[in-house]
PyMOL Python script that loads the backbone (N, CA, C, O; Angstrom):
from pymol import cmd

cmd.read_pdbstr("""\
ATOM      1  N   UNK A   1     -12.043   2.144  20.357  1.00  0.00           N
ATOM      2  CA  UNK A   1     -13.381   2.128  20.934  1.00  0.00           C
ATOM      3  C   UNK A   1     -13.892   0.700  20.942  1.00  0.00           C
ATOM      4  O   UNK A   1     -13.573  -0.192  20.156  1.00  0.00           O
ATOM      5  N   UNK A   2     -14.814   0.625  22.049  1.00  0.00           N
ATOM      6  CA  UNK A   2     -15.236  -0.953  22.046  1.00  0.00           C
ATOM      7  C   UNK A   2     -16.651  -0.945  22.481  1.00  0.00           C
ATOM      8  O   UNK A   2     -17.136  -0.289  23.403  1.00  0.00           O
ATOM      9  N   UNK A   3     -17.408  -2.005  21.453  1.00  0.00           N
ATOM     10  CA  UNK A   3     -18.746  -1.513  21.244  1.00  0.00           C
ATOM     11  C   UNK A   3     -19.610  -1.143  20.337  1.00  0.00           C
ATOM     12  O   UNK A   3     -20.702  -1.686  20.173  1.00  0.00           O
ATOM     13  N   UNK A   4     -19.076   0.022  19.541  1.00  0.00           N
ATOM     14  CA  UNK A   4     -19.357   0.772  18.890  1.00  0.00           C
ATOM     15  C   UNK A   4     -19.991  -0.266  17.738  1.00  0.00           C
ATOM     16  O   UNK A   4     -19.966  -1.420  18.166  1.00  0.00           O
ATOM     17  N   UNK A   5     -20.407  -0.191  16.741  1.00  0.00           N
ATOM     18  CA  UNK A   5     -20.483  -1.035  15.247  1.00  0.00           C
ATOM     19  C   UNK A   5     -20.326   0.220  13.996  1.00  0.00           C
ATOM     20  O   UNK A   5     -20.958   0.158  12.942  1.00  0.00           O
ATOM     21  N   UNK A   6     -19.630   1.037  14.245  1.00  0.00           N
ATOM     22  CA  UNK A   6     -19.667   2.361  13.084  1.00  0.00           C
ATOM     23  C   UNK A   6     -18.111   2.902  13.289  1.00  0.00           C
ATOM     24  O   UNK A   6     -17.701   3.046  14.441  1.00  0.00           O
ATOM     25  N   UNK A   7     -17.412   3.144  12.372  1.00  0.00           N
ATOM     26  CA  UNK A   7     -16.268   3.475  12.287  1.00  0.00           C
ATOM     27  C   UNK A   7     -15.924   4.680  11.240  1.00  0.00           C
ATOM     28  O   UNK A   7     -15.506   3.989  10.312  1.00  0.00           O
ATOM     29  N   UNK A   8     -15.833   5.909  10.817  1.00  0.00           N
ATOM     30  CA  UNK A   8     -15.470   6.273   9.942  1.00  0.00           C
ATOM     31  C   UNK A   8     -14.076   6.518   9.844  1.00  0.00           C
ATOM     32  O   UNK A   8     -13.493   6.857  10.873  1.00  0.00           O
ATOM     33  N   UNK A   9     -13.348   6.389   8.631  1.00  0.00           N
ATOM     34  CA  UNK A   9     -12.008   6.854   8.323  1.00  0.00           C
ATOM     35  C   UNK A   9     -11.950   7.816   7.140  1.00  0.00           C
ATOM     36  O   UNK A   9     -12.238   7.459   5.998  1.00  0.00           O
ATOM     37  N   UNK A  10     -11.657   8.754   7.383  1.00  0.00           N
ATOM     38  CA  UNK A  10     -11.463  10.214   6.880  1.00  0.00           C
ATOM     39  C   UNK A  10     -10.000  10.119   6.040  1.00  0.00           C
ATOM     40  O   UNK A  10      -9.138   9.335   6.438  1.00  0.00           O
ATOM     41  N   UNK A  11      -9.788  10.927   4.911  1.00  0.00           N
ATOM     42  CA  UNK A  11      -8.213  11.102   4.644  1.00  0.00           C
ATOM     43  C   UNK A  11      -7.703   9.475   3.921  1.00  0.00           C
ATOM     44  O   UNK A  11      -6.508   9.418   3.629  1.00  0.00           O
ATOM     45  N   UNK A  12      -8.254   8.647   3.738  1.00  0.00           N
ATOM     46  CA  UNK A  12      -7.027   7.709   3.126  1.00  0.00           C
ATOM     47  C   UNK A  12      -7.383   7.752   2.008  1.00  0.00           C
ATOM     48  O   UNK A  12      -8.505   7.846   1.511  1.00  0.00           O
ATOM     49  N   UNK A  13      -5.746   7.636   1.313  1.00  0.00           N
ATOM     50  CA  UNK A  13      -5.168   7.706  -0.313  1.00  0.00           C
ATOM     51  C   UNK A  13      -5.826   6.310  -0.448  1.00  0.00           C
ATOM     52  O   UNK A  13      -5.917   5.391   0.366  1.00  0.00           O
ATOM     53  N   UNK A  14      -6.320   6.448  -1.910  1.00  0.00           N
ATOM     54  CA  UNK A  14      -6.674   5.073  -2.410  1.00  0.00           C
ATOM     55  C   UNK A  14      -5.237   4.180  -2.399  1.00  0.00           C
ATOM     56  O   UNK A  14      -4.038   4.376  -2.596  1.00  0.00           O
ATOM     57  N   UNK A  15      -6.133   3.083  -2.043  1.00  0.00           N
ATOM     58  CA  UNK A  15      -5.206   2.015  -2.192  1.00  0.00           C
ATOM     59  C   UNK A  15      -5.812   0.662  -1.568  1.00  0.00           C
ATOM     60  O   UNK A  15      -7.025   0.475  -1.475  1.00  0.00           O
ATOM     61  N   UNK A  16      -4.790  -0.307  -1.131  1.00  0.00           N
ATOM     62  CA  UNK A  16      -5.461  -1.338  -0.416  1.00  0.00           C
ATOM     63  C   UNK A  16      -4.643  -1.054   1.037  1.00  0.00           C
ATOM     64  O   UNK A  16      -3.608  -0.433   1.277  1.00  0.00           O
ATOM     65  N   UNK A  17      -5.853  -2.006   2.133  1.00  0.00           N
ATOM     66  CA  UNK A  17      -5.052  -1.589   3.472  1.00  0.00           C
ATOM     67  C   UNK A  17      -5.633  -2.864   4.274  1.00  0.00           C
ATOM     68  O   UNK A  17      -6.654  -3.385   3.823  1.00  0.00           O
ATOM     69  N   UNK A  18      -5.144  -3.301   5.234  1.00  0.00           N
ATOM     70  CA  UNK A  18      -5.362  -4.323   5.868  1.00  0.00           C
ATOM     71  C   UNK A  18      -6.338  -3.495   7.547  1.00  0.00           C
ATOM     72  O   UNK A  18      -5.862  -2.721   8.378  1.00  0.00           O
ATOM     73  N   UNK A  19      -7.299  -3.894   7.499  1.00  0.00           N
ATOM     74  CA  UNK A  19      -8.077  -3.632   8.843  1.00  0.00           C
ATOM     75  C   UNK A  19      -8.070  -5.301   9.317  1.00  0.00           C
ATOM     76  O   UNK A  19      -8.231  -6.408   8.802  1.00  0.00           O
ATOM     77  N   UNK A  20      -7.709  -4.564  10.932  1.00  0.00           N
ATOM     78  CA  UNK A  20      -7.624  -5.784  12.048  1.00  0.00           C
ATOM     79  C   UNK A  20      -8.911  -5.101  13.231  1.00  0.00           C
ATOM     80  O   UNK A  20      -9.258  -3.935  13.424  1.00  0.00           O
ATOM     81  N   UNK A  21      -9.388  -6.430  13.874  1.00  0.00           N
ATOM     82  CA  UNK A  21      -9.640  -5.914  14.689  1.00  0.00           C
ATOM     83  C   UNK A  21     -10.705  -7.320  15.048  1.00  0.00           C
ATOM     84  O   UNK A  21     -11.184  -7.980  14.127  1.00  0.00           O
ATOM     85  N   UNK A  22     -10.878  -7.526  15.984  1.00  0.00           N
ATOM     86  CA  UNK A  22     -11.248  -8.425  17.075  1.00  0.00           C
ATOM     87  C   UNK A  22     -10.979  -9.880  17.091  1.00  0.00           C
ATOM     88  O   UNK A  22     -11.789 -10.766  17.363  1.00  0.00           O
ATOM     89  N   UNK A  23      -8.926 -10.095  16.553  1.00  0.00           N
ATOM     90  CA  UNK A  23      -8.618 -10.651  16.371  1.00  0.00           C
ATOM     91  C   UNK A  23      -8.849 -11.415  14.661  1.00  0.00           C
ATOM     92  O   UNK A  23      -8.588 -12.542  14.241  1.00  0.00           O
ATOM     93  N   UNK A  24      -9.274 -10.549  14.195  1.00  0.00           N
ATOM     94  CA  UNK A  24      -9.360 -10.811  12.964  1.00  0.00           C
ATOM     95  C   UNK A  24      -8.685 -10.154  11.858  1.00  0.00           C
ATOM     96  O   UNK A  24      -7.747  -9.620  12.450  1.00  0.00           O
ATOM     97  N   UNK A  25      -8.554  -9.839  10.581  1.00  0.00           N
ATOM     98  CA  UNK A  25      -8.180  -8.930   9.484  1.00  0.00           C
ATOM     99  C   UNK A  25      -9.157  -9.387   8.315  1.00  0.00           C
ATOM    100  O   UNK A  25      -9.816 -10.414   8.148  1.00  0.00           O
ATOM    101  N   UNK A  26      -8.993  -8.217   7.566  1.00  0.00           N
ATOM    102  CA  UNK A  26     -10.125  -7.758   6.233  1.00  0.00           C
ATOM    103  C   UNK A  26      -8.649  -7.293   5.371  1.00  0.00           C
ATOM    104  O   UNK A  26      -7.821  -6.631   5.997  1.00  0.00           O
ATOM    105  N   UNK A  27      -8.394  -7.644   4.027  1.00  0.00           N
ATOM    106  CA  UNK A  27      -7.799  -6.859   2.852  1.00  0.00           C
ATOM    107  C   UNK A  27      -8.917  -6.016   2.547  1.00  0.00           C
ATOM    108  O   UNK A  27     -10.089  -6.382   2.462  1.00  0.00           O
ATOM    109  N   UNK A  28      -8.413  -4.726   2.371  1.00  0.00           N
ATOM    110  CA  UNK A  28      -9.671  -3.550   1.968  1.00  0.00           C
ATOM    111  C   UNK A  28      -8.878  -2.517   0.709  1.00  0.00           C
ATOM    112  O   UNK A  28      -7.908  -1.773   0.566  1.00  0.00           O
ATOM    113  N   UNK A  29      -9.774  -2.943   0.138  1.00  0.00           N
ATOM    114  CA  UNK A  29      -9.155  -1.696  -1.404  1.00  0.00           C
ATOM    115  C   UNK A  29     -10.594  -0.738  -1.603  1.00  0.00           C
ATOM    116  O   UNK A  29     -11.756  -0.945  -1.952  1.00  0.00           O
ATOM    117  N   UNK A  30      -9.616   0.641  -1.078  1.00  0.00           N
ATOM    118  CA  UNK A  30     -10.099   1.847  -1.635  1.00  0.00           C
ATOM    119  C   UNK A  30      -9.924   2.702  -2.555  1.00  0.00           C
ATOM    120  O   UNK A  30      -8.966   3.473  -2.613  1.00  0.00           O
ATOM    121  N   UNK A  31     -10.935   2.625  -3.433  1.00  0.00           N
ATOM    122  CA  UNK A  31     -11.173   3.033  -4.286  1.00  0.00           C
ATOM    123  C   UNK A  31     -11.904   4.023  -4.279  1.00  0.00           C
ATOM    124  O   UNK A  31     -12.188   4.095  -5.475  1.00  0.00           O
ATOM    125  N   UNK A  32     -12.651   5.220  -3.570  1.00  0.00           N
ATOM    126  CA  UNK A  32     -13.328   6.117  -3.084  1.00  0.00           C
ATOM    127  C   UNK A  32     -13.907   5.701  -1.710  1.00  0.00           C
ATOM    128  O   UNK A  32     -13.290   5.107  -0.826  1.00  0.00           O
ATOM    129  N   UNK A  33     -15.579   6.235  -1.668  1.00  0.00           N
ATOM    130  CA  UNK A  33     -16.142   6.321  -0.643  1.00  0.00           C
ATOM    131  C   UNK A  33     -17.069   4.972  -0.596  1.00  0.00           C
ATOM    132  O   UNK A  33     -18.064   4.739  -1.282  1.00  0.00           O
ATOM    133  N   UNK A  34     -16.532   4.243   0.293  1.00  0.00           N
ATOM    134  CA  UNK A  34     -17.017   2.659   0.668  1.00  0.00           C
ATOM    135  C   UNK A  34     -17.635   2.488   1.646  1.00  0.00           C
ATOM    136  O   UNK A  34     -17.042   3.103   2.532  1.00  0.00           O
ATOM    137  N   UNK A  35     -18.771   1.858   2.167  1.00  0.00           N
ATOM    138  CA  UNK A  35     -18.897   0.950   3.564  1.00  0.00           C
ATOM    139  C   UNK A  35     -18.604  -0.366   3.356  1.00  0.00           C
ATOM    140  O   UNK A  35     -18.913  -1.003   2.348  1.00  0.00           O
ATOM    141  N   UNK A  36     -17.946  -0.819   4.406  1.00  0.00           N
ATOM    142  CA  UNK A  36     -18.283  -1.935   4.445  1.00  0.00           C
ATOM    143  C   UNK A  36     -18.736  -2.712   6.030  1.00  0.00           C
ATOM    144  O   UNK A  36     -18.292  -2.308   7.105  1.00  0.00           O
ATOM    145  N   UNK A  37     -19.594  -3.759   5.901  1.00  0.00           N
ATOM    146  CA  UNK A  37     -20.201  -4.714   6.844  1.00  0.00           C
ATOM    147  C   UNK A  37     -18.876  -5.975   7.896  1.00  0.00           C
ATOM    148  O   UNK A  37     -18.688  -7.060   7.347  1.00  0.00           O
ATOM    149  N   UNK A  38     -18.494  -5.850   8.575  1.00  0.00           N
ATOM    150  CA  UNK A  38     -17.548  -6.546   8.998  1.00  0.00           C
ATOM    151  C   UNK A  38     -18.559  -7.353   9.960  1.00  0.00           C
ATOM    152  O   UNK A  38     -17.850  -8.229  10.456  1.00  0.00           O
ATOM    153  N   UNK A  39     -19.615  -7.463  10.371  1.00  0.00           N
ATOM    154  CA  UNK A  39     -19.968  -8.251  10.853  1.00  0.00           C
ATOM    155  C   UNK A  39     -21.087  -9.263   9.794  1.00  0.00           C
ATOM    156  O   UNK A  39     -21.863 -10.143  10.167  1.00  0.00           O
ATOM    157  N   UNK A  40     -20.867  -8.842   8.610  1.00  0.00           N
ATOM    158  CA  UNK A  40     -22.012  -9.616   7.535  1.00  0.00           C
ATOM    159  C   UNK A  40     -21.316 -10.983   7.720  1.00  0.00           C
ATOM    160  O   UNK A  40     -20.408 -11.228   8.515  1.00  0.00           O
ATOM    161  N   UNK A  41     -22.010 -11.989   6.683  1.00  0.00           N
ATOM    162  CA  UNK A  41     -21.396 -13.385   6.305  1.00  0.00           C
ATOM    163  C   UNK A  41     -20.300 -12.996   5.873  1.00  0.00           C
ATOM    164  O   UNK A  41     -19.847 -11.921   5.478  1.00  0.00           O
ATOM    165  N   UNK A  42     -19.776 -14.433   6.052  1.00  0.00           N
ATOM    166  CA  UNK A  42     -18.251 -14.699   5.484  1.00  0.00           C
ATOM    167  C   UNK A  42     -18.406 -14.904   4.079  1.00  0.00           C
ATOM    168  O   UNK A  42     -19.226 -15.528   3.406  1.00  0.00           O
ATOM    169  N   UNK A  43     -17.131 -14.029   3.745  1.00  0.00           N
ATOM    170  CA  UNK A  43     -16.800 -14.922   2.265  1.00  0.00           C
ATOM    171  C   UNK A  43     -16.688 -16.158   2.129  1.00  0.00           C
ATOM    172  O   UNK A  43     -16.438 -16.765   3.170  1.00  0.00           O
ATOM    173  N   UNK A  44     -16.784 -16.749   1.212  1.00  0.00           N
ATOM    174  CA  UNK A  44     -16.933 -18.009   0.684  1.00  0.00           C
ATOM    175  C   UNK A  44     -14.999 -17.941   0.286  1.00  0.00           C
ATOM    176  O   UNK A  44     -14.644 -17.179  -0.613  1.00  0.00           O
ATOM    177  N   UNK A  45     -14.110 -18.646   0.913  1.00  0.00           N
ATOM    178  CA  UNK A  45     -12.946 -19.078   0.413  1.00  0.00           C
ATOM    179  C   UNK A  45     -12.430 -18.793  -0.789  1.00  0.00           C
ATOM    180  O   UNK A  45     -13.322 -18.953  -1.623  1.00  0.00           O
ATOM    181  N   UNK A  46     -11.303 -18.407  -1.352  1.00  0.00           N
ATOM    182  CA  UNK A  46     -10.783 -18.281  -2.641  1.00  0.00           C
ATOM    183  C   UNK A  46     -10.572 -19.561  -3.320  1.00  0.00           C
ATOM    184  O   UNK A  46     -10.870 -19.684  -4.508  1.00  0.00           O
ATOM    185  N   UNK A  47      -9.944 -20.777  -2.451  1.00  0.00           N
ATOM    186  CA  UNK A  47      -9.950 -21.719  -3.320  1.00  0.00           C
ATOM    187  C   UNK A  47     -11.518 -22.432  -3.658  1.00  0.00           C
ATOM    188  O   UNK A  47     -12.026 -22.854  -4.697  1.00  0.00           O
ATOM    189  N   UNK A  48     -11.932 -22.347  -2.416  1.00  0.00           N
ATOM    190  CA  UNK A  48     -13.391 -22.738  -3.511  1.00  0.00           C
ATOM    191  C   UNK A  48     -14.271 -22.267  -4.394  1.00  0.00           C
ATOM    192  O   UNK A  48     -15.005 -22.948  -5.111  1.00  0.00           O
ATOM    193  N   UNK A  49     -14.201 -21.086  -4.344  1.00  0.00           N
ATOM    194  CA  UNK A  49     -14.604 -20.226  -5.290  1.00  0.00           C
ATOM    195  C   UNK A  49     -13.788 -20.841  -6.538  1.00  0.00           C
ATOM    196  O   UNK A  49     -14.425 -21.395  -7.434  1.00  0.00           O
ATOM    197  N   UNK A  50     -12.041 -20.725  -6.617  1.00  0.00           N
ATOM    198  CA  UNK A  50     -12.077 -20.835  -8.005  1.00  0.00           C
ATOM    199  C   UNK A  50     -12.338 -22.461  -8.426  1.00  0.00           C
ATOM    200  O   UNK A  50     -12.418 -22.673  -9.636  1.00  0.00           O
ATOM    201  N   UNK A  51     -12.501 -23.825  -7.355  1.00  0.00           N
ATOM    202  CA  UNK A  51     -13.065 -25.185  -7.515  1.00  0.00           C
ATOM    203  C   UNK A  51     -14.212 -25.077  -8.175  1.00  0.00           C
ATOM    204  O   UNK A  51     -14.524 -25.648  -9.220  1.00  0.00           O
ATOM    205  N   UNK A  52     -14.962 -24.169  -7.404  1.00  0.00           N
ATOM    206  CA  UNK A  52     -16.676 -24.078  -7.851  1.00  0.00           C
ATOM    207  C   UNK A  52     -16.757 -23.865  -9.801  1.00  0.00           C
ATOM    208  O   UNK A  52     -17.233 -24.503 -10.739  1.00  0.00           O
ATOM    209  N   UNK A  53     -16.173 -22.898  -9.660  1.00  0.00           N
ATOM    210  CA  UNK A  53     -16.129 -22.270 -11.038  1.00  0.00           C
ATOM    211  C   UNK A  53     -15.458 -23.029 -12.148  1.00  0.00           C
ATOM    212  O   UNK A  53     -15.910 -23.042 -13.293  1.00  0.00           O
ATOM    213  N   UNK A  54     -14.520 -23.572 -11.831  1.00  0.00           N
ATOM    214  CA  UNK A  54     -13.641 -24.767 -12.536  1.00  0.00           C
ATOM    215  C   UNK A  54     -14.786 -25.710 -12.932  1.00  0.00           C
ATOM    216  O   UNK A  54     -15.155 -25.946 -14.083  1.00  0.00           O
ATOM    217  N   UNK A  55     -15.314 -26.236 -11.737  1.00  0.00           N
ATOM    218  CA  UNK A  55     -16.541 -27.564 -12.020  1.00  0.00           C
ATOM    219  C   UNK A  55     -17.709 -26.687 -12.898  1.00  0.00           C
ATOM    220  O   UNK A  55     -18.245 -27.376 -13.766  1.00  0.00           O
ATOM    221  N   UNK A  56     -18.121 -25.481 -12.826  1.00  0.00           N
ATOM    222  CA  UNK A  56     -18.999 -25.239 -12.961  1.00  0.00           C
ATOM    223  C   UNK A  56     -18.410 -25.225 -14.883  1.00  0.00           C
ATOM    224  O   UNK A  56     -18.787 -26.034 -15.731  1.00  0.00           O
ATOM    225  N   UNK A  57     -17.662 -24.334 -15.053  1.00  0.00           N
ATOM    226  CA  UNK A  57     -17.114 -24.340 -16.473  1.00  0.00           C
ATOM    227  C   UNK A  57     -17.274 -25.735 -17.486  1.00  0.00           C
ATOM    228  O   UNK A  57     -17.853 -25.923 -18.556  1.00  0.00           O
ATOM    229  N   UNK A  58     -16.383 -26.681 -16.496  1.00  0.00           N
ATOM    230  CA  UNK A  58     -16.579 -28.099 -17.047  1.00  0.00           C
ATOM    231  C   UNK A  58     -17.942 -28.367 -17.756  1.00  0.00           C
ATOM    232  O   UNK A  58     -17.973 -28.412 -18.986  1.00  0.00           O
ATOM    233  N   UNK A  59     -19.329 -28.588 -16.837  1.00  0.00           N
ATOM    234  CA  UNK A  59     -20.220 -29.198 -16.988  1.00  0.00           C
ATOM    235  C   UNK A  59     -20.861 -28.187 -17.795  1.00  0.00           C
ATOM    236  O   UNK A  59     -21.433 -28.758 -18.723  1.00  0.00           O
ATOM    237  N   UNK A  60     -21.026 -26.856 -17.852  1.00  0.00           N
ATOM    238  CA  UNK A  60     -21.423 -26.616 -19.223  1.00  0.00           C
ATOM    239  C   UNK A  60     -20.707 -26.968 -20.818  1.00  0.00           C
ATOM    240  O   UNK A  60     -21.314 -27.392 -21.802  1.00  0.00           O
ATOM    241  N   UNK A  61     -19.311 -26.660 -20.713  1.00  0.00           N
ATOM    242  CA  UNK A  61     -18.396 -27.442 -21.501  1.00  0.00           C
ATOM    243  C   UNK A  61     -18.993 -28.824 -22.117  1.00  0.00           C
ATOM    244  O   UNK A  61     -19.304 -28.963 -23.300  1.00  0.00           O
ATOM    245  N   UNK A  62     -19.091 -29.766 -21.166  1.00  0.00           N
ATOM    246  CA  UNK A  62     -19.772 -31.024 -21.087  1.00  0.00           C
ATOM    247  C   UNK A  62     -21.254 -30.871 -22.150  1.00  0.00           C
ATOM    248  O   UNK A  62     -21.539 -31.194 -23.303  1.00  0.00           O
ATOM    249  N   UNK A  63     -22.005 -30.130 -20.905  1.00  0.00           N
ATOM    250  CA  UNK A  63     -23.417 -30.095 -21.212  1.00  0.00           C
ATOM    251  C   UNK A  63     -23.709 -29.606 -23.684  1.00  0.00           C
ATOM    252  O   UNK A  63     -24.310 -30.243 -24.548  1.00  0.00           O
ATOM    253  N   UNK A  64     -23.081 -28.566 -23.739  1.00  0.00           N
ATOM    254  CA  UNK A  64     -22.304 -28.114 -24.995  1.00  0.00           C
ATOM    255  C   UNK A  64     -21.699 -28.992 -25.801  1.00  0.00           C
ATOM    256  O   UNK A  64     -21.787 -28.921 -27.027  1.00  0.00           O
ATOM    257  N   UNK A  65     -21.084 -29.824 -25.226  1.00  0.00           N
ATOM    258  CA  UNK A  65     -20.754 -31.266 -26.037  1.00  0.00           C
ATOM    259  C   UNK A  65     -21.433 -32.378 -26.461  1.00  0.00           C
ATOM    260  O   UNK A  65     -21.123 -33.131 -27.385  1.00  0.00           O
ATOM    261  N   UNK A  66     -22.617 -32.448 -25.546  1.00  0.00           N
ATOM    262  CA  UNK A  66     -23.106 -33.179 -25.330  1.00  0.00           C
ATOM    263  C   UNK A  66     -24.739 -33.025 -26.909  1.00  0.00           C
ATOM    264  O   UNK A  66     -25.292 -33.726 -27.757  1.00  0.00           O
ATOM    265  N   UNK A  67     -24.768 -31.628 -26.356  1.00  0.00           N
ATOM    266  CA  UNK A  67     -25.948 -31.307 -27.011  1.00  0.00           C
ATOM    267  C   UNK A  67     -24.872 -31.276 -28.826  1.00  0.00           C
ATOM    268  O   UNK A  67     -25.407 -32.039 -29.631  1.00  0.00           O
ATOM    269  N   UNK A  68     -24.161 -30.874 -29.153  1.00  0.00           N
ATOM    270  CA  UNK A  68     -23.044 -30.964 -30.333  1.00  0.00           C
ATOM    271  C   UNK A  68     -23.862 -32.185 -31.197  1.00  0.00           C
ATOM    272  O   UNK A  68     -24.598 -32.181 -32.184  1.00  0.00           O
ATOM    273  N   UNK A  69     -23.242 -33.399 -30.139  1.00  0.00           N
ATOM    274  CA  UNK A  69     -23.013 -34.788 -30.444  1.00  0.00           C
ATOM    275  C   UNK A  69     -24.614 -35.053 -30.879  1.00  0.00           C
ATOM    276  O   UNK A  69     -25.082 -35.439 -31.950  1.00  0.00           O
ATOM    277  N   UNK A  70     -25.140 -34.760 -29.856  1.00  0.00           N
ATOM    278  CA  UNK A  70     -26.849 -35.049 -30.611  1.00  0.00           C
ATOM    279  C   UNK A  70     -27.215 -34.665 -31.448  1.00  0.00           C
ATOM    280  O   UNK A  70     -27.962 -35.374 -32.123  1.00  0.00           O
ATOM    281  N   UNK A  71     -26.870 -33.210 -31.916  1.00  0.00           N
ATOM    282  CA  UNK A  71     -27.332 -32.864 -33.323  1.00  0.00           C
ATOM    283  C   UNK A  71     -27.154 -33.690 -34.476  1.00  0.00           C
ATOM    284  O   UNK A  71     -27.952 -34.205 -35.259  1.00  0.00           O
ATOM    285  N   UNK A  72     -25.753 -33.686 -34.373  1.00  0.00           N
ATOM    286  CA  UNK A  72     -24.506 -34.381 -35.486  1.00  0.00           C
ATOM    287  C   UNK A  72     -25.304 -36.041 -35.418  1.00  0.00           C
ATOM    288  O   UNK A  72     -25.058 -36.816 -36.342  1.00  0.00           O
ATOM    289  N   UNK A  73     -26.289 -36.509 -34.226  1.00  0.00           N
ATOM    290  CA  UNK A  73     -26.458 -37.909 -34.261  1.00  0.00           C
ATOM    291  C   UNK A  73     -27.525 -37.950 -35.504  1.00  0.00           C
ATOM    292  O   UNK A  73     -27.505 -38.788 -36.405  1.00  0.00           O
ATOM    293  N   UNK A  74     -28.706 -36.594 -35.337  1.00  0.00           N
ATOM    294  CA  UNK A  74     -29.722 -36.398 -35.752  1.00  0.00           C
ATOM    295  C   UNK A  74     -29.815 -36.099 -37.329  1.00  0.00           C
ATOM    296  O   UNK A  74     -30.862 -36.287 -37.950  1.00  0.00           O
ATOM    297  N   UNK A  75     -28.681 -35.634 -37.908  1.00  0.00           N
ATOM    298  CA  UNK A  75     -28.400 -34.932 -38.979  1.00  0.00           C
ATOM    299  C   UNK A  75     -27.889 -36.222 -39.811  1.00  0.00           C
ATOM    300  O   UNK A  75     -28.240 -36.337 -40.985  1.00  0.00           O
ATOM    301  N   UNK A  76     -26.910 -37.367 -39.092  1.00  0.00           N
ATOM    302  CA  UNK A  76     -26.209 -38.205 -40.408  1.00  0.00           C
ATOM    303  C   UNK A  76     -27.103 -39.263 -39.758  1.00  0.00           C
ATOM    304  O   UNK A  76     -27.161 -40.398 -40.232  1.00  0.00           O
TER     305      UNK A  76
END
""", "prot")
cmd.dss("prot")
cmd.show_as("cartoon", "prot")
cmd.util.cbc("prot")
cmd.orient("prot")
C-alpha cells in the first residue's frame, strides 16, 4: 500500500525482524505488542552515542577527582 501511515502486523513470533520500506530499513525486536513511529526523528548514531557517553563518563570521573583532590587539599 502507498500512502497509508498505519500498518498492522498480526501473527509474528517474537523476535527481531528487519522492516524495509521507502528505501530505507528499521532492526525491530518484538517483544509483544509494539508501535512504532517510522516517520519520527532519527536516532542519534551508535557510534556517537557510545563517544557521547565515553566523554560523558570521563568528565564526571574527572569532575570526582577533582573534588577528591580538594578535600585532601583542605584537610592536610
Amino acid at each position: 500500500a502507498s500512502g497509508d501511515d498505519e500498518y498492522i502486523f498480526r501473527g509474528l513470533g517474537w523476535g527481531e525482524y528487519t522492516l524495509k520500506a521507502g528505501g530505507r530499513s528499521w532492526d525491530v525486536l518484538v517483544d509483544g505488542d509494539d508501535t512504532i513511529d517510522l516517520a519520527g526523528k532519527t536516532a542519534m548514531p551508535v557510534g556517537i552515542r557510545r563517544a557521547l557517553g565515553v566523554i560523558m563518563i570521563l568528565v564526571i570521573n574527572l569532575a570526582g577527582m577533582a573534588i577528591i583532590v580538594r578535600i585532601w587539599r583542605r584537610e592536610g
